[in-house]
C-alpha positions in Angstrom: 165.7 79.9 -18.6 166.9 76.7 -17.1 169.5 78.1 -14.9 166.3 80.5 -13.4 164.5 77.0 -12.6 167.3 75.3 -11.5 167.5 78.0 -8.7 163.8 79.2 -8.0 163.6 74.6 -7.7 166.7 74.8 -5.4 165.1 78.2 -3.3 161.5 75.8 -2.6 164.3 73.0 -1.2 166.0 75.3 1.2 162.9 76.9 2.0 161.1 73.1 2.8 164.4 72.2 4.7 164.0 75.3 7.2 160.5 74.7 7.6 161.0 71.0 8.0 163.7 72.7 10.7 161.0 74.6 12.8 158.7 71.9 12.8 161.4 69.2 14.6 161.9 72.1 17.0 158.6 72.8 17.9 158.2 68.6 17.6 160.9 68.6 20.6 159.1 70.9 22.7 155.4 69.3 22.3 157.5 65.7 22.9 157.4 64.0 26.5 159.9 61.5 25.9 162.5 60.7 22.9 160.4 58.7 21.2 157.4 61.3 20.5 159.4 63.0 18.7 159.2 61.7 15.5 155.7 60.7 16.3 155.0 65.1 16.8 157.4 65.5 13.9 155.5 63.5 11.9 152.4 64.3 12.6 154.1 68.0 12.1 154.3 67.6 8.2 151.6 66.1 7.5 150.7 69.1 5.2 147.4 69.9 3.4 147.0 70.5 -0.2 146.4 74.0 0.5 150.1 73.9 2.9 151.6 72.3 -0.3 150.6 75.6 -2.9 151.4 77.6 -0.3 155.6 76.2 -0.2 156.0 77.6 -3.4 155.8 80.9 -2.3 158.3 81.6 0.2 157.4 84.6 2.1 157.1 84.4 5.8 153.7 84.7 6.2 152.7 81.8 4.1 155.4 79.8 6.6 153.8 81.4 9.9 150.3 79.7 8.7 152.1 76.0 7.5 153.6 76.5 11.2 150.2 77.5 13.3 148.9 74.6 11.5 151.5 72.3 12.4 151.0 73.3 15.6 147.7 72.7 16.0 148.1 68.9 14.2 150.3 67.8 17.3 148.0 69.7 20.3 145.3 67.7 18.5 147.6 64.8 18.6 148.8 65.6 22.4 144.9 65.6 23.0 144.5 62.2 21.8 147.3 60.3 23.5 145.9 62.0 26.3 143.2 60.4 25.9 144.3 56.5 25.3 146.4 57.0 28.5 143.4 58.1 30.4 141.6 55.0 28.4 144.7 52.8 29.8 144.9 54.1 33.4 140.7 53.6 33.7 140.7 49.9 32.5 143.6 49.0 35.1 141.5 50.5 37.5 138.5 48.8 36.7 140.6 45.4 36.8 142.1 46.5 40.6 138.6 47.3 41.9 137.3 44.2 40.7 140.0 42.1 42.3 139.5 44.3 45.4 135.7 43.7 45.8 136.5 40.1 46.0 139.2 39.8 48.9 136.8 37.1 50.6 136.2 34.8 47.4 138.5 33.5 44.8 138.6 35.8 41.6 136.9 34.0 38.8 138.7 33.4 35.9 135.9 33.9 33.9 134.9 36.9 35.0 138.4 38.8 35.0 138.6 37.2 31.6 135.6 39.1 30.5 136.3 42.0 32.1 139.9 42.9 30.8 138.9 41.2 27.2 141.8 38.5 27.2 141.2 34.6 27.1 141.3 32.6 30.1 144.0 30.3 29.6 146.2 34.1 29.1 144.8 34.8 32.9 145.7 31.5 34.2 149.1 31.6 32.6 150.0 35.0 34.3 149.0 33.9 37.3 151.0 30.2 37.5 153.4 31.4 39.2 151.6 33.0 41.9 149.3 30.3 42.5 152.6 27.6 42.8 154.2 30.2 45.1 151.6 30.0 47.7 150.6 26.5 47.3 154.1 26.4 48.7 153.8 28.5 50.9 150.7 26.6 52.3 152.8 23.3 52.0 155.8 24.3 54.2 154.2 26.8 56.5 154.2 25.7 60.2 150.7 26.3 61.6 
């Protein structure tokens, strides 16, 4: 009786590592760069309660369905970073148009401040360099 449990035990392991296989394959394809991949892998076996039960039987069908599912987990995922990017790219946009639509004036510190949600003193840090660079510029420059 223990020698049967011992290999139905050791026939839900290999079964778990070929699924765990399919899943970092179909992790690779869904991955842009190398470090999605364990993100989409992840995200991949992130099983249900219902996925769980359903590794103890080892027929393919019950592996087709942990599969479809995993597939859908990281399109939902791909959806999301999507998103954030799109989140990302808008807010730098935002930031360029404002510093566009004041080419005449000065940019106030303030205001960028506000707008891109970091503290002055960050603003005025990034942009030391720049403003020494100019004001020598302006010091040397032959007018």
């Amino acid at each position: 009786m223990a020698m049967k449990m011992e290999e139905l035990e050791s026939r839900k392991f290999l079964h778990m590592l070929r699924l765990e296989e399919k899943v970092e394959k179909l992790a690779e394809k869904f991955a842009g760069t190398a470090e999605e991949v364990s993100l989409y892998r992840f995200v991949g076996l992130l099983l249900s309660n219902q996925e769980v039960l359903m590794l103890h039987k080892t027929g393919d069908a019950s592996e087709r369905l942990i599969l479809k599912n995993a597939v859908a987990r990281m399109k939902l995922k791909r959806m999301e970073l999507a998103v954030e990017k799109q989140v990302k790219n808008r807010d730098i946009k935002k930031a360029n148009d404002l510093l566009s639509a004041r080419k005449g004036q000065e940019a106030k510190v303030s205001d960028l401040a506000l707008h891109l949600n970091v503290s002055e003193e960050a603003i005025m840090e990034a942009a030391e360099p720049f403003i020494c660079t100019q004001k020598l510029k302006r010091f040397f420059s032959v007018e």
